[in-house]
C-alpha positions as CSV (number, residue, x, y, z in Angstrom):
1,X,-27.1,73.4,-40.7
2,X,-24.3,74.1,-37.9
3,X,-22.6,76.7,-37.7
4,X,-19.0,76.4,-38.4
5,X,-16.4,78.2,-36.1
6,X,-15.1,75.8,-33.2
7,X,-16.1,79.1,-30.5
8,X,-19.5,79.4,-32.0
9,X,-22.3,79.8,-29.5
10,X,-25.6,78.8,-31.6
11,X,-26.5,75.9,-33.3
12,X,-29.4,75.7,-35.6
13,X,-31.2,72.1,-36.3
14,X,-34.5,71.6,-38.2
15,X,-36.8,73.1,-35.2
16,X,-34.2,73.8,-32.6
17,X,-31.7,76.8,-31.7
18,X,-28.8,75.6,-29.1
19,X,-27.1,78.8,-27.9
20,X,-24.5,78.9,-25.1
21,X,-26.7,79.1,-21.7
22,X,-26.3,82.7,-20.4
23,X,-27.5,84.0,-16.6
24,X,-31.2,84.5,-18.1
25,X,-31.5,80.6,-18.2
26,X,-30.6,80.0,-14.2
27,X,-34.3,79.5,-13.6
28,X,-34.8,77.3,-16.1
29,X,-32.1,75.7,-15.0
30,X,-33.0,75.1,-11.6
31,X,-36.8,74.2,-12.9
32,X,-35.5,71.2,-15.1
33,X,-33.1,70.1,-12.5
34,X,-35.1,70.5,-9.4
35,X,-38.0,68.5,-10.9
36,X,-37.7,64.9,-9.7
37,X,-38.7,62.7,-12.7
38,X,-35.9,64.8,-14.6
39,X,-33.2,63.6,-12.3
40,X,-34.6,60.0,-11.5
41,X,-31.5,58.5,-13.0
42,X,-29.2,60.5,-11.9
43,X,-30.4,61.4,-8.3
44,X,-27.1,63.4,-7.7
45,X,-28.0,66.0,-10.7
46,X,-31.0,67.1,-8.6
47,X,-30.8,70.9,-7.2
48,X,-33.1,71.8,-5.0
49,X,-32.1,76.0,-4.4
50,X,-32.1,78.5,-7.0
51,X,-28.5,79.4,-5.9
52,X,-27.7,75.8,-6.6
53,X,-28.6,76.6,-10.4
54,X,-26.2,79.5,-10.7
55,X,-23.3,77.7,-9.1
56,X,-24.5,75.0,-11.7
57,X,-24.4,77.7,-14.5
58,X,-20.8,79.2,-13.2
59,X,-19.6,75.7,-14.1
60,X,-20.9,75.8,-17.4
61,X,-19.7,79.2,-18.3
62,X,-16.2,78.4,-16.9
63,X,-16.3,75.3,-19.4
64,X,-17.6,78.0,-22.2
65,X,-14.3,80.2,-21.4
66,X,-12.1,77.7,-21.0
67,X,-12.7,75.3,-24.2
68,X,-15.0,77.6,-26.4
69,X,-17.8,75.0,-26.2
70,X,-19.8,73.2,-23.5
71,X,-23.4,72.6,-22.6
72,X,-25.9,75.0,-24.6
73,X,-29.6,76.0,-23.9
74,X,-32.4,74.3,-26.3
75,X,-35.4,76.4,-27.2
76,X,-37.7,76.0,-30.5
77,X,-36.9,78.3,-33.2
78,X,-38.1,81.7,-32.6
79,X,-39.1,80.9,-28.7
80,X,-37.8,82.5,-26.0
81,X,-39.0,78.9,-23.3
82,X,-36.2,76.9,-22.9
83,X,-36.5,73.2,-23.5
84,X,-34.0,71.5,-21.5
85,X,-29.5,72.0,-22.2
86,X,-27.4,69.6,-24.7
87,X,-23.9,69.4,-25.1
88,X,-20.7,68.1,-24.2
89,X,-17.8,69.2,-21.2
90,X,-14.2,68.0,-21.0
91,X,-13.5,64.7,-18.7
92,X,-11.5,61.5,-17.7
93,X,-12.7,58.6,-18.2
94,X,-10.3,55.5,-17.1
95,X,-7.3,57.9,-17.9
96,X,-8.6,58.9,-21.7
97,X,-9.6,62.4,-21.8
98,X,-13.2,62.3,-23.9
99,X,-16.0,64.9,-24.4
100,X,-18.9,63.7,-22.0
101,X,-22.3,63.9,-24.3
102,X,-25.8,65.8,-21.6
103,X,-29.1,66.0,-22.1
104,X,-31.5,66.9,-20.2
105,X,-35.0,68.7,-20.6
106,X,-38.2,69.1,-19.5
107,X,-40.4,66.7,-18.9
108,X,-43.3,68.1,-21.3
109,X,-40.6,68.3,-24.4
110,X,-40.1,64.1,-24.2
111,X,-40.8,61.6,-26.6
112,X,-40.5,64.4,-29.2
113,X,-37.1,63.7,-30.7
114,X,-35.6,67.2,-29.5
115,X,-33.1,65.5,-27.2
116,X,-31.7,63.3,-29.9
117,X,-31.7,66.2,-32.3
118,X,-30.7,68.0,-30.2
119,X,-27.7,65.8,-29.3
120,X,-27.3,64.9,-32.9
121,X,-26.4,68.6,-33.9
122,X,-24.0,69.1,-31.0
123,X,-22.1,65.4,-31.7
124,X,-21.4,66.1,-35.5
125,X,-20.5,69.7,-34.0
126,X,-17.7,68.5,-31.6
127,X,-16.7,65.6,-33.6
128,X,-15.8,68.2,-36.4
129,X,-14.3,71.0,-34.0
130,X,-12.3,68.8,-31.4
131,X,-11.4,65.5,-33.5
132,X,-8.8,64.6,-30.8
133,X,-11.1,63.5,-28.2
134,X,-13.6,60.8,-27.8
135,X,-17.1,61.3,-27.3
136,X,-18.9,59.8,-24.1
137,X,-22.4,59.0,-23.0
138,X,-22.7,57.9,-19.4
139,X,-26.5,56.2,-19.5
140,X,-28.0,54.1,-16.6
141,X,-29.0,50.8,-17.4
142,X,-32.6,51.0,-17.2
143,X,-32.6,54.4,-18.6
144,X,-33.8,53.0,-22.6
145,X,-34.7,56.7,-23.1
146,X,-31.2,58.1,-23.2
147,X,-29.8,55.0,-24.8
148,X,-32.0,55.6,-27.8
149,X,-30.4,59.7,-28.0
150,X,-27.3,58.2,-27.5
151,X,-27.6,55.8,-30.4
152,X,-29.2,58.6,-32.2
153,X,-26.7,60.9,-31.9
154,X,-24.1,58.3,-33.0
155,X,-22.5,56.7,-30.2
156,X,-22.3,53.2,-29.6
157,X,-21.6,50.8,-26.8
158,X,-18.9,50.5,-25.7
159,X,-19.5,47.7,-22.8
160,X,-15.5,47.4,-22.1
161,X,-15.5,51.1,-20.3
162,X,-18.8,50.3,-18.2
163,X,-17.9,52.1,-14.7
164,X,-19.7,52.6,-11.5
165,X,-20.7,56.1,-11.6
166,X,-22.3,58.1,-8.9
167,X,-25.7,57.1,-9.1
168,X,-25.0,53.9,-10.2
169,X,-23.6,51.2,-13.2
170,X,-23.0,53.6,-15.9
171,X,-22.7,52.1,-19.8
172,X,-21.1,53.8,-22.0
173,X,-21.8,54.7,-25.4
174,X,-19.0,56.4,-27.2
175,X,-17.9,57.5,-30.7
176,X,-14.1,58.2,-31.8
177,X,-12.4,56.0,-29.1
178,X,-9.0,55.6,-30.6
179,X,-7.4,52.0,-29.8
């Protein structure tokens, strides 16, 4: 069940609640981003200072005013912890605007499904709101883990936009390109 206003800030899945990430989550934030085996395929992600995290959460919330959508917190139903942040943030890629697909979460919430449900629920959510653009998923090579949300959540490969990206090769998974 999704909600179903394009500015909505909650999403509701089976066992999940998304909501748009608010100055309460900068510590959790900075925990899931500062912890190494979070960040180990993307290096560049990792934050080391708390004040690192709020810039971190600026960015997010200018995205939120800006577009009406962007990365949202992840907690259980009826939990207050939160899991780890989905959701999608306006980009180029190769000269195509697209909608790139995050996830990330703590290390003690993996192998659980929430990332791919969690990434399911915001997909179906932006491919219904903002039709016009294309959603992305940047994955490392070796990272199976996050090719298996991506592939959950819809996306396919798309081998043909494969670009070096920061930390690396990055493959791309997409859904909606437009030829």
């Amino acid at each position: 069940m999704l909600d179903e206003s394009r500015h909505a800030h909650d999403l509701l899945t089976g066992r999940l609640s998304l909501r748009r990430p608010s100055p309460d989550d900068i510590d959790a934030i900075h925990a899931i981003h500062s912890d190494p085996a979070t960040c180990l395929h993307n290096p560049s992600d990792a934050l080391s200072k708390r004040e690192e995290a709020a810039e971190l959460f600026r960015r997010w919330d200018d995205h939120w005013q800006r577009f009406g959508y962007g990365y949202w917190t992840v907690r259980r139903h009826g939990s207050d912890r939160p899991l780890g942040f989905c959701g999608t943030k306006t980009m180029d890629l190769n000269g195509m605007s697209v909608l790139n697909l995050f996830y990330r979460f703590e290390t003690s919430s993996w192998g659980r499904g929430l990332a791919g449900e969690s990434a399911t629920a915001v997909v179906e959510w932006v491919t219904q709101r903002v039709p016009e653009l294309p959603v992305i998923a940047r994955v490392r090579p070796a990272n199976t883990a996050s090719q298996r949300v991506a592939v959950r959540a819809g996306l396919v490969r798309a081998a043909d936009l494969d670009l070096a990206g920061e930390d690396g090769l990055d493959w791309i998974y997409a859904k909606n390109l437009r030829n």
